[in-house]
C-alpha positions as CSV (number, residue, x, y, z in Angstrom):
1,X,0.0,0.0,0.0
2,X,1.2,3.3,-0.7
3,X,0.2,7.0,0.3
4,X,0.4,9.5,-2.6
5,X,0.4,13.1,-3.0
6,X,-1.6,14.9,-5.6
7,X,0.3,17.7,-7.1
8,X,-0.1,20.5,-9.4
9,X,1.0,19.6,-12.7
10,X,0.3,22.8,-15.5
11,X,-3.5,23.4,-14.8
12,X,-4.4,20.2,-13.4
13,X,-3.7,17.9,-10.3
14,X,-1.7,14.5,-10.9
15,X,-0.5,11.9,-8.8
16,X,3.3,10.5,-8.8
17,X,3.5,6.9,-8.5
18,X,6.4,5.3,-7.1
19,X,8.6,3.1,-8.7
20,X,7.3,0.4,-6.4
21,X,4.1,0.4,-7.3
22,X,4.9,1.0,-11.4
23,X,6.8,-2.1,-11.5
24,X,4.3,-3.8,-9.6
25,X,1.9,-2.7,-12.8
26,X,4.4,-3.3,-15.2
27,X,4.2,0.3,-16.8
28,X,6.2,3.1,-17.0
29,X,6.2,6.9,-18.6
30,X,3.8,7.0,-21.7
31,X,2.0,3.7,-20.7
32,X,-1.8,3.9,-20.1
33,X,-3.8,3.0,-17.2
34,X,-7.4,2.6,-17.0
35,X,-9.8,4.0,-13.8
36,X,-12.2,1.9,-12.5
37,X,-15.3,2.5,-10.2
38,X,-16.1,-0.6,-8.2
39,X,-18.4,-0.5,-4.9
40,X,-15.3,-0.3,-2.6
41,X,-13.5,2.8,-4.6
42,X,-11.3,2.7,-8.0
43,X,-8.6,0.8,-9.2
44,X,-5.9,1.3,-11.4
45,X,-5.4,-1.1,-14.1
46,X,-2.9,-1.0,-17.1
47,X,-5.4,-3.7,-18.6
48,X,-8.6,-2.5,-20.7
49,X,-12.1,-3.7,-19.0
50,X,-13.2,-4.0,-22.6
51,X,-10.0,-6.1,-24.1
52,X,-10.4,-8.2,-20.8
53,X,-14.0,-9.2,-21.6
54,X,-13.2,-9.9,-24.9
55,X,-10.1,-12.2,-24.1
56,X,-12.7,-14.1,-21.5
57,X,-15.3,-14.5,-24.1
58,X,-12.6,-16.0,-26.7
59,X,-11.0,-18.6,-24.2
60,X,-14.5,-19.7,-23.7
61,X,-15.2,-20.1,-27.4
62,X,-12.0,-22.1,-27.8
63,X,-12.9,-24.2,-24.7
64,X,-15.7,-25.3,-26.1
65,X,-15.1,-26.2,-29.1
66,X,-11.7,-27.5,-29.3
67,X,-12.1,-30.4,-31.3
68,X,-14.1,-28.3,-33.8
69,X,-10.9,-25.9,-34.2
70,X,-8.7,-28.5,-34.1
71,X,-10.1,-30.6,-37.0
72,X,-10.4,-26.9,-38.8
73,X,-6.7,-26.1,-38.5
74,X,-5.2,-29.1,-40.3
């Protein structure tokens, strides 16, 4: 857990993240993260919500019907 500041950066208010909690992320300067609103607060996520939902969807498709893909990829 980590304590930040927010700071005055030009005409808006930002947050500096420590180098701890990038690499826990896995991003650094000119990555994106993505805010989301959940019943307990935010969180800050470097994956896309929509991409996530997506890859979820495909695995499930490929789960079920392995064979099918199989037999259509030789």
């Amino acid at each position: 857990m980590a304590t930040l500041k927010l700071r005055a950066i030009g005409n808006s208010v930002g947050v500096v993240l420590p180098r701890e909690v990038l690499a826990r992320l896995r991003v650094g300067e000119g990555d994106l993260l993505h805010v989301i609103e959940t019943k307990d607060g935010v969180v800050l996520t470097p994956l896309d919500p929509k991409v996530a939902g997506q890859l979820s969807t495909g695995r499930d498709v490929m789960r079920r019907y392995r064979d099918t893909l199989n037999v259509l990829a030789q």
